[in-house]
LUMPAPA-173384 format. One record per residue: x, y, z of N, C-alpha, C in turn. Coordinates in nm, 2 decimals, m for minus. Layout:
LUMPAPA-173384
{{X,Y,Z},{X,Y,Z},{X,Y,Z}}
...
END
This chain:
LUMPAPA-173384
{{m0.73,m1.30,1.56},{m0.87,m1.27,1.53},{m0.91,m1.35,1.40}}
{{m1.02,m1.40,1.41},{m1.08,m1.47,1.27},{m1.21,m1.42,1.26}}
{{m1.24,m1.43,1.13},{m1.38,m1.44,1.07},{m1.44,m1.55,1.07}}
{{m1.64,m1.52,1.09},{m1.71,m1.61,1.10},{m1.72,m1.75,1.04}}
{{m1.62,m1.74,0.90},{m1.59,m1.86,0.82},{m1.44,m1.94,0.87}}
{{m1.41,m1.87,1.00},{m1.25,m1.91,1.04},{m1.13,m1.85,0.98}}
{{m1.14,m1.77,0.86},{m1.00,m1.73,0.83},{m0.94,m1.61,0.92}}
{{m0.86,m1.63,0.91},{m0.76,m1.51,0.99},{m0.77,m1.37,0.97}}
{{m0.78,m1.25,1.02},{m0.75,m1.08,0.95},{m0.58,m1.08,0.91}}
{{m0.57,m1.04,0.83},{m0.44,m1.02,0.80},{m0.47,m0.83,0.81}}
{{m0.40,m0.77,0.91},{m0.40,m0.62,0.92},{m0.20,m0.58,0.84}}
{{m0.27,m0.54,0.76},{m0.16,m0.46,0.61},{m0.22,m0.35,0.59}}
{{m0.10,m0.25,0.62},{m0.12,m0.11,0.63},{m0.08,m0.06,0.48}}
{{m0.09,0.00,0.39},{m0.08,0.06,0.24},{m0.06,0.23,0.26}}
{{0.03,0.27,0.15},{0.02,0.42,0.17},{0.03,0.47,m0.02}}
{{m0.06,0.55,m0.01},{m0.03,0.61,m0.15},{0.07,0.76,m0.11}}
{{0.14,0.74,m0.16},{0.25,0.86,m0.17},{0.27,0.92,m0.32}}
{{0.23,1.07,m0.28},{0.22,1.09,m0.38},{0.32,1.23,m0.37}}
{{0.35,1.21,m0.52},{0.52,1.36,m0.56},{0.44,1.48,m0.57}}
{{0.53,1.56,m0.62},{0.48,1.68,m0.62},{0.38,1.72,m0.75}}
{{0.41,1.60,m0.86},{0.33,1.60,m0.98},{0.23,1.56,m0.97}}
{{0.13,1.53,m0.85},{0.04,1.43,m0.85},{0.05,1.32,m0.85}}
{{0.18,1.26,m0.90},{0.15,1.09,m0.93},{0.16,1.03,m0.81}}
{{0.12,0.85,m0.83},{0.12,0.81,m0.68},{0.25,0.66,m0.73}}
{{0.30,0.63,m0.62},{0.40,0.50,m0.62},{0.33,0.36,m0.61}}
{{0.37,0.34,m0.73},{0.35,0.20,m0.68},{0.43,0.07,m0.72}}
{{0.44,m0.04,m0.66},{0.54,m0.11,m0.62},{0.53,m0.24,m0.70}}
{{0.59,m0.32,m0.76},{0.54,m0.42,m0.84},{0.61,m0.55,m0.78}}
{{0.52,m0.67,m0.74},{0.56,m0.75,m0.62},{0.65,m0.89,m0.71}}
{{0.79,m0.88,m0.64},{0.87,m0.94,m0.72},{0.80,m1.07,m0.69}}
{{0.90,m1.19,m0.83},{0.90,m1.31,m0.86},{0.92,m1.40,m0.69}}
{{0.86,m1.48,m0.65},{0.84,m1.58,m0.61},{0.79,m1.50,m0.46}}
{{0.73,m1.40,m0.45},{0.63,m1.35,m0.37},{0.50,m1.39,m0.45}}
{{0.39,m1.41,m0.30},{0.23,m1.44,m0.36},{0.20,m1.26,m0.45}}
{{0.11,m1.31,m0.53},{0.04,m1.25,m0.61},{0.19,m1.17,m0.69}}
{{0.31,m1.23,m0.72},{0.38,m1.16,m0.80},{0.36,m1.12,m0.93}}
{{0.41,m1.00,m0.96},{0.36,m0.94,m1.08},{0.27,m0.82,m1.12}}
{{0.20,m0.81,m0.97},{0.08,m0.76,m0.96},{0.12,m0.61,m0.89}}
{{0.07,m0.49,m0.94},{0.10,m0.39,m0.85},{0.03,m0.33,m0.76}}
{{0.13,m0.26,m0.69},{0.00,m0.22,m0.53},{0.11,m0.12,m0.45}}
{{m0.01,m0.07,m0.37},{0.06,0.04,m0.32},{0.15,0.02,m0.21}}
{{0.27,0.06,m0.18},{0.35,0.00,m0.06},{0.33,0.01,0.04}}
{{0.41,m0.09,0.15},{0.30,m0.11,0.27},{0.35,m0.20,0.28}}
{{0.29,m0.25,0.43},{0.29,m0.41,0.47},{0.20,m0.42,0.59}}
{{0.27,m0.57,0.64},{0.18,m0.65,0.75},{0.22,m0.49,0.90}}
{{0.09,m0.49,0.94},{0.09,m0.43,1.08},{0.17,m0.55,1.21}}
{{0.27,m0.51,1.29},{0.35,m0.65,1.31},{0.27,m0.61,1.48}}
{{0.27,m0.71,1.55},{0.18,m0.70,1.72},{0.29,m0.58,1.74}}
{{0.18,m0.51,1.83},{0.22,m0.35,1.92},{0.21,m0.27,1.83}}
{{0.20,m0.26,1.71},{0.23,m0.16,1.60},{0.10,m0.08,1.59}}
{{0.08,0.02,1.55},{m0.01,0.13,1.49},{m0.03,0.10,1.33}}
{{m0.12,0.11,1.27},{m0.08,0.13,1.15},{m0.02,0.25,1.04}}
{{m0.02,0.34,1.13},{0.14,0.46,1.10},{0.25,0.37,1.17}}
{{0.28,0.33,1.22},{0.42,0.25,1.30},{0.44,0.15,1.17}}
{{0.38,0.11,1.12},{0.42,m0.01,0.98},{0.46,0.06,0.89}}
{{0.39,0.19,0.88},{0.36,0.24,0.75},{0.54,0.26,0.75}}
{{0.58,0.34,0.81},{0.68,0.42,0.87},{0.79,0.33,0.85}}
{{0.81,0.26,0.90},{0.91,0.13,0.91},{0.92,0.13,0.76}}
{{0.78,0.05,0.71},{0.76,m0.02,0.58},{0.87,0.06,0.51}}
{{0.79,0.20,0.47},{0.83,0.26,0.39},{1.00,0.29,0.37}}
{{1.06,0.27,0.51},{1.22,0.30,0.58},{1.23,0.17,0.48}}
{{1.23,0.05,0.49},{1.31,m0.06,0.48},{1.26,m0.09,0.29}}
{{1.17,m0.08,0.31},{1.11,m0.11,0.15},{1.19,m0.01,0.03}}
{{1.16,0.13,0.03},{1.16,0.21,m0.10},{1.25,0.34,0.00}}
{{1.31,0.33,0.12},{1.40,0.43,0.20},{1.33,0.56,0.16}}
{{1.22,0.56,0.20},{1.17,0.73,0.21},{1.11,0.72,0.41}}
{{1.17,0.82,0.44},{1.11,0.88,0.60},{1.00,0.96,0.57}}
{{0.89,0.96,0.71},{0.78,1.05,0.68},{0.79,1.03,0.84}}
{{0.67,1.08,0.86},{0.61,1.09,1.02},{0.44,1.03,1.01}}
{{0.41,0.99,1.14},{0.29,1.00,1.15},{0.22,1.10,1.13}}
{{0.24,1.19,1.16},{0.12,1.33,1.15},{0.15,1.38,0.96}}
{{0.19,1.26,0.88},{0.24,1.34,0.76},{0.11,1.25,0.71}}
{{0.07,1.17,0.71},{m0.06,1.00,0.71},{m0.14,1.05,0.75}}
{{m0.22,1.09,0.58},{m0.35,1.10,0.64},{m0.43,0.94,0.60}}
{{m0.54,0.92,0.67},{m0.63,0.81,0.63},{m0.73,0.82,0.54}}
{{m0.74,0.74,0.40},{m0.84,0.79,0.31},{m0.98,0.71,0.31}}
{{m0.93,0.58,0.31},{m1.03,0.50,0.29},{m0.94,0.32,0.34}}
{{m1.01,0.22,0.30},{m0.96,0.07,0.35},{m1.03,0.02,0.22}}
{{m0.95,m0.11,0.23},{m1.00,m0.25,0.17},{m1.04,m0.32,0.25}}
{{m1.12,m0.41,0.24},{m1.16,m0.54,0.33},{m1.22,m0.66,0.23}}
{{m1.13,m0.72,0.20},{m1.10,m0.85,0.10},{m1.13,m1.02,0.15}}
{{m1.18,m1.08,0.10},{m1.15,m1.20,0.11},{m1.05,m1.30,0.07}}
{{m0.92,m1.35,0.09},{m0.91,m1.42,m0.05},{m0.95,m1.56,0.01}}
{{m0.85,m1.65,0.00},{m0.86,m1.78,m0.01},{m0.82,m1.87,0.13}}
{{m0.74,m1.80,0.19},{m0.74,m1.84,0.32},{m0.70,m1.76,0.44}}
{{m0.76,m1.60,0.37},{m0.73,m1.49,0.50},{m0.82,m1.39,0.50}}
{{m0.85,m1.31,0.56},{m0.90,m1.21,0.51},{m0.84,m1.10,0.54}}
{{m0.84,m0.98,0.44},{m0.74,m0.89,0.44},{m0.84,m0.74,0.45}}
{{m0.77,m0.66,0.53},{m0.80,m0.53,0.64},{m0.71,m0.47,0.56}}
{{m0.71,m0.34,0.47},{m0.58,m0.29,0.49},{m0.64,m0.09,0.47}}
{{m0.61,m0.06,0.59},{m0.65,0.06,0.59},{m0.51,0.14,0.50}}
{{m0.55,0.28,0.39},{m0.52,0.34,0.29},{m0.49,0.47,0.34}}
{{m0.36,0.51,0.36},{m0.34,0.65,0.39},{m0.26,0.71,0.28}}
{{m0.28,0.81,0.26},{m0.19,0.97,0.18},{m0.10,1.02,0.21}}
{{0.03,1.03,0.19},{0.11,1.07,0.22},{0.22,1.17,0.08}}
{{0.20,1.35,0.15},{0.27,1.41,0.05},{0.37,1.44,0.09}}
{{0.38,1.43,0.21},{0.54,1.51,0.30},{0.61,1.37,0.33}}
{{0.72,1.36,0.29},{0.82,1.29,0.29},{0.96,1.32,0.27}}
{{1.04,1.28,0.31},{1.24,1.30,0.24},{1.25,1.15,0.21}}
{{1.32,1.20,0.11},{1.43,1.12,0.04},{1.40,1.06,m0.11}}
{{1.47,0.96,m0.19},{1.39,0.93,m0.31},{1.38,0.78,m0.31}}
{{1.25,0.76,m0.37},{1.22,0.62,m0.38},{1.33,0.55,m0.42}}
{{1.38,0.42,m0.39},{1.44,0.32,m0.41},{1.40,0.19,m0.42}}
{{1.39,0.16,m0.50},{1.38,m0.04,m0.47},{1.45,m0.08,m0.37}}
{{1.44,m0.18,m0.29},{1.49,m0.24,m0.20},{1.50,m0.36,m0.15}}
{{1.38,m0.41,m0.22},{1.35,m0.57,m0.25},{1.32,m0.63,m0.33}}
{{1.37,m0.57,m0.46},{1.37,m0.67,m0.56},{1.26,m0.63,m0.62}}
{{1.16,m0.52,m0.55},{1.04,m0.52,m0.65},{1.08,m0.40,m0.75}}
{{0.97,m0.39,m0.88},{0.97,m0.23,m0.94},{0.88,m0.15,m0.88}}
{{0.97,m0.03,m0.94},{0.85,0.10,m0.85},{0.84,0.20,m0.98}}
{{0.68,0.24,m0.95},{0.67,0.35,m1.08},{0.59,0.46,m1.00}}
{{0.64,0.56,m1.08},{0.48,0.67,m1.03},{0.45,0.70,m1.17}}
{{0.29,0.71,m1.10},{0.15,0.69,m1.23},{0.07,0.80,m1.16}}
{{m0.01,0.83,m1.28},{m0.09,0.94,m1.25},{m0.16,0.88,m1.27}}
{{m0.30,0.94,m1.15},{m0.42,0.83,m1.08},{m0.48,0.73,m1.21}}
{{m0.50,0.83,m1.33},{m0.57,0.80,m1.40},{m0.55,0.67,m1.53}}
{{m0.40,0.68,m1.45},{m0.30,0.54,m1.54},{m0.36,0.40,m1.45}}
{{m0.35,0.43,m1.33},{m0.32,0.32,m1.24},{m0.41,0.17,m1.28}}
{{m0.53,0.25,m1.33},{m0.58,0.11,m1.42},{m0.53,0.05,m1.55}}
{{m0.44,0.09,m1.57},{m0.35,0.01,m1.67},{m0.27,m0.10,m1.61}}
{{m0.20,m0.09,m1.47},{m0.18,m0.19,m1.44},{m0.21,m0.28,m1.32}}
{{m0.24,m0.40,m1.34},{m0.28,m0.51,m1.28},{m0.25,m0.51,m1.11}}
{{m0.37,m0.50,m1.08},{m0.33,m0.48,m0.94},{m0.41,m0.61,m0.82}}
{{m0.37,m0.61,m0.74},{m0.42,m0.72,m0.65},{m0.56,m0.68,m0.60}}
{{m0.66,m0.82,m0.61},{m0.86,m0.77,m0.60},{m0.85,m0.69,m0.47}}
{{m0.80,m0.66,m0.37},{m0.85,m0.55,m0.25},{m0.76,m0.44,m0.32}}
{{m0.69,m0.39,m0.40},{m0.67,m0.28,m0.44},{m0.76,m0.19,m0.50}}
{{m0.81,m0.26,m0.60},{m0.87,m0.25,m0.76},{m1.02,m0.14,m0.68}}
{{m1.06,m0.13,m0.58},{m1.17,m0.07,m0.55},{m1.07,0.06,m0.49}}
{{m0.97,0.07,m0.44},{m0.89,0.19,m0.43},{m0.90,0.28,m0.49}}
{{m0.87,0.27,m0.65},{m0.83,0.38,m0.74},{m0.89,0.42,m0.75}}
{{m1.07,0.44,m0.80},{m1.13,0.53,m0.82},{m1.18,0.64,m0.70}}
{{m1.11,0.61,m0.56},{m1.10,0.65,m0.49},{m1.02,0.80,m0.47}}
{{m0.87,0.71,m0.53},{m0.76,0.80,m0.58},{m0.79,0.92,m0.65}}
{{m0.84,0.89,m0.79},{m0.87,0.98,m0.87},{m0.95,1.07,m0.85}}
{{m1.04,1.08,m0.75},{m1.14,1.13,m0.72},{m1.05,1.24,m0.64}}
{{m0.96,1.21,m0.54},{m0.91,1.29,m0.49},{m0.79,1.41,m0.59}}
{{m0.74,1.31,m0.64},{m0.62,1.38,m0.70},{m0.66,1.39,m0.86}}
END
């Protein structure tokens, strides 16, 4: 699928997961990945046949090793971004029920922040309209 200008949709599924303290995870995108440096909520590319609970799910397994379920995803809100030669979709779900504990697993960092930090650090432009989202809720 492309947009009127030709770029591609890039469909990337995001999950704010949040602990029992309120805070939410987020992931900081290692050295020699695009936009490294930058943090954002974990997630990835929706891969063909997938759901965007079916990414999420996976994601979350291979990324930071926490299990959840579909019916644990709720949907809050999306981004819909431009950058430079894609355009990016990435619907935003909540997730409190989960097992296990966050881990790194690719080299990125992981923090949990309370909503009201998360503008402290530098996040990728389809994020940055998220948080006040966040905080509103939590």
């Amino acid at each position: 699928m492309t947009t009127p200008a030709g770029k591609s949709i890039l469909l990337v599924a995001a999950c704010a997961l949040i602990d029992a303290d309120g805070r939410v995870l987020l992931a900081q995108r290692p050295p020699g990945k695009t936009l490294a440096g930058l943090w954002e909520f974990p997630g990835g590319k929706v891969e063909p046949g997938e759901t965007p609970e079916e990414a999420l799910i996976r994601e979350l397994r291979e990324e930071i090793g926490i299990e959840t379920k579909a019916a644990c995803l709720a949907p809050l809100t999306f981004a819909s971004h431009s950058y430079e030669t894609f355009h990016l979709l990435m619907p935003l779900f909540v997730c409190r029920r989960y097992t296990g504990i966050a881990v790194a697993r690719e080299g990125q960092v992981l923090k949990w922040v309370k909503p009201r930090q998360m503008r402290d650090y530098p996040m990728p432009p389809a994020d940055v309209p998220l948080i006040p989202i966040l905080i509103d809720l939590l």
